[in-house]
N, C-alpha and C positions, 0 to 999 in steps of 0.2 A: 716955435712959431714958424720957422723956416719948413720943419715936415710939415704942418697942416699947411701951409700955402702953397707947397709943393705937390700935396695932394690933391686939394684943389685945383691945383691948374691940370695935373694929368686926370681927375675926372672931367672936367669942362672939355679938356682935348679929346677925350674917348668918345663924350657926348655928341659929340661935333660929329666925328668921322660913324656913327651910326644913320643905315640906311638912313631915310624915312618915304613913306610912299606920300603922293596926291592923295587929298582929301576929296577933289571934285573934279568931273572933266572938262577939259580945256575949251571943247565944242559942245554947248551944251544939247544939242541933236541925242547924243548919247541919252540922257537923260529920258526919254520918250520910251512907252514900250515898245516894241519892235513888231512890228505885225508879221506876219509869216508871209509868201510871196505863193506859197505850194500848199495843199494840202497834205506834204507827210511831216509839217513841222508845225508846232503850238508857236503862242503868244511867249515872247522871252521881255524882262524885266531884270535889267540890271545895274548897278552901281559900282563904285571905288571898291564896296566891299564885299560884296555879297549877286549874286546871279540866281533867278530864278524862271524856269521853264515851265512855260505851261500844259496843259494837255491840245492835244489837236482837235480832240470834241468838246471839248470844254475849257477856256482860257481861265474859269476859276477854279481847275483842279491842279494842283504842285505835282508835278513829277519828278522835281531836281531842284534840290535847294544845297546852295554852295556859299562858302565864308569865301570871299579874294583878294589877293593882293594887286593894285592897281600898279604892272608893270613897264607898262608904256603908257605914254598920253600925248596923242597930237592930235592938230585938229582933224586930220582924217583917219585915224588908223589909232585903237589903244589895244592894249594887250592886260588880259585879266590873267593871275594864274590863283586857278580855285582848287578846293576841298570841298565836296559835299557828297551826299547821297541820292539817289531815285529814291521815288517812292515803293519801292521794295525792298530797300535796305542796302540794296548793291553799291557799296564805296566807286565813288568815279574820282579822281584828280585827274586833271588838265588844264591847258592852256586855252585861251577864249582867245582869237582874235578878233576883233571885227574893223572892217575896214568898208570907207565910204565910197561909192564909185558914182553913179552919176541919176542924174533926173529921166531917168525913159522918156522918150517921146511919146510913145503909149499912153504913160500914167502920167500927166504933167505935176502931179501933187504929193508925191511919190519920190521918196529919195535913197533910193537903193541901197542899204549896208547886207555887206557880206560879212557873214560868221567861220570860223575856220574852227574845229576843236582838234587839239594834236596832244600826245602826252607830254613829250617832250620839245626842246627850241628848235633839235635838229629835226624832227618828224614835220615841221612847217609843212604844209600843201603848196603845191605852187601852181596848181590850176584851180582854178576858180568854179571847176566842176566840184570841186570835194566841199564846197563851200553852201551852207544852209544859205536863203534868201531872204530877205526881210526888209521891209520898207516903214519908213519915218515919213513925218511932215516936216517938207521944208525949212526953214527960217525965210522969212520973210525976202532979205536980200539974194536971195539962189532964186534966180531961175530957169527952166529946162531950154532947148533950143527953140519952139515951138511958141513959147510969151513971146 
């Protein structure tokens, strides 16, 4: 009796000390498609677990569909790290950042996230030029300088 409850308690403890990721984002802004800011970038679609990019001539053609793990979550800034393929077959893995920066006074309805793609944590971008554009609608309570 003492080995099974022994054993039990070190699978319960194993259980315990295994990762686990977020199921949902913290902000739910995320949650929205992403509309592209340029045209050298499509329609992006993504979640806790999976990212998907669209074409730039067409927002209902895949180009990149990825399985991810949800590795950061705050309200302005999460980090995906995915596995997927182009639509050509060609294996891509990398890191997704995207991070929120602010409402333009230009586009008042318009909420600015920037995408980062890097292979690795140390490859991070640290200027905001390497970074694809894309814009959300607000939440209700944000608004730009300009309201």
């Amino acid at each position: 009796m003492k080995k099974i409850c022994s054993a039990l308690l070190i699978f319960l403890t194993a259980c315990n000390s295994v990762t686990t990721y977020d199921t949902e984002f913290k902000n739910p802004v995320f949650n929205q498609p992403l509309r592209p800011l340029s045209r050298e970038t499509g329609y992006v679609y993504i979640t806790p677990t999976s990212a998907d990019f669209r074409g730039v001539l067409n927002k209902n053609l895949t180009i990149y569909k990825g399985k991810c793990d949800l590795i950061e979550n705050k309200q302005d800034r999460i980090t995906l790290k995915c596995q997927g393929n182009w639509d050509d077959g060609t294996k891509h893995n990398s890191y997704l950042t995207y991070v929120i920066k602010e409402i333009p006074e230009f586009i008042p309805n318009c909420l600015r996230i920037l995408e980062y793609d890097y292979s690795k944590p140390e490859d991070f971008p640290k200027d905001e030029m390497f970074a694809d554009k894309y814009c959300v609608t607000p939440k209700k309570d944000m608004t730009s300088k300009i309201d």
